[in-house]
C-alpha positions in Angstrom: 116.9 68.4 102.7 120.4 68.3 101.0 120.4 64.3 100.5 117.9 62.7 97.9 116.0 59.6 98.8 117.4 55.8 98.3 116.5 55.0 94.8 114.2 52.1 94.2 113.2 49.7 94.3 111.3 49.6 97.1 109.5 46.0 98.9 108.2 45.3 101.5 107.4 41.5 103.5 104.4 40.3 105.1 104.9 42.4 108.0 104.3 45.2 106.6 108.0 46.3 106.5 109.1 48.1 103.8 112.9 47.8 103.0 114.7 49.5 100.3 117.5 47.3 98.6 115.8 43.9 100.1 118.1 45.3 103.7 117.9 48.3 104.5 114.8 49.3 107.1 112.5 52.0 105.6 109.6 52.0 107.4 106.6 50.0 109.3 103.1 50.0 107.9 101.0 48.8 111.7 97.8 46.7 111.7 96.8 44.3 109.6 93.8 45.7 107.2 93.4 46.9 103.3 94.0 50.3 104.8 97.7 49.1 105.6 98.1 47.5 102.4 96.9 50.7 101.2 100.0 52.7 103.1 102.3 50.0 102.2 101.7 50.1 99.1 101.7 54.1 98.5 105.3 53.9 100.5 107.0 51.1 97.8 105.6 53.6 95.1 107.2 57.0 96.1 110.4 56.7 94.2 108.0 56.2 91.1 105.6 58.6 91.7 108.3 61.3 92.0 110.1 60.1 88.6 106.4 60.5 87.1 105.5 63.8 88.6 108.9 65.1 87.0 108.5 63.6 83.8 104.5 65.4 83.5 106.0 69.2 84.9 108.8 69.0 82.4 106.5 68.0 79.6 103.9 70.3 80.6 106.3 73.5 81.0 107.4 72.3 77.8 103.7 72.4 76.0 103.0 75.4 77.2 106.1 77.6 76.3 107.6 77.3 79.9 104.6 79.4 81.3 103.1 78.6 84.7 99.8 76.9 85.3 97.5 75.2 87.8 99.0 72.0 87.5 102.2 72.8 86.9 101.6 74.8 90.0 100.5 71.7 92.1 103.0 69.3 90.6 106.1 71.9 91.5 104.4 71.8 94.7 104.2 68.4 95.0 107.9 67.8 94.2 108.8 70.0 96.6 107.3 68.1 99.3 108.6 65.2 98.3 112.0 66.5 98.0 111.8 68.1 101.6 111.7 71.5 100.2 
């Protein structure tokens, strides 16, 4: 994926349609339960949770001399997907 995602923030209305920059159409959480709250919910974080999981690999690959382990592992990996690597 060569473009990066549209920075936050995220909302969403009662719909369940999330919009980024209170216009543009992101995505539509269906049904109306605490499992789509859920999913909404998870969607308006993303662009947080990926600032976060880049924040704890670079501290961690600092603290530990740059050296690969488990989590840094699973957090690289994690990036990745998000990224669309």
């Amino acid at each position: 994926m060569s473009a990066s995602h549209t920075t936050a923030p995220w909302g969403d209305d009662d719909r369940k349609t999330v919009y980024v920059r209170q216009a543009t159409f992101l995505a539509t959480v269906h049904y109306d339960s605490a499992e789509a709250d859920a999913n909404t919910a998870l969607i308006k974080a993303a662009p947080d949770l990926l600032t976060a999981l880049k924040e704890a690999e670079a501290h961690i690959s600092r603290a530990s001399g740059g050296g690969e382990t488990d989590i840094r592992a699973k957090l690289n990996a994690a990036i990745a997907k998000a990224e669309g690597r």
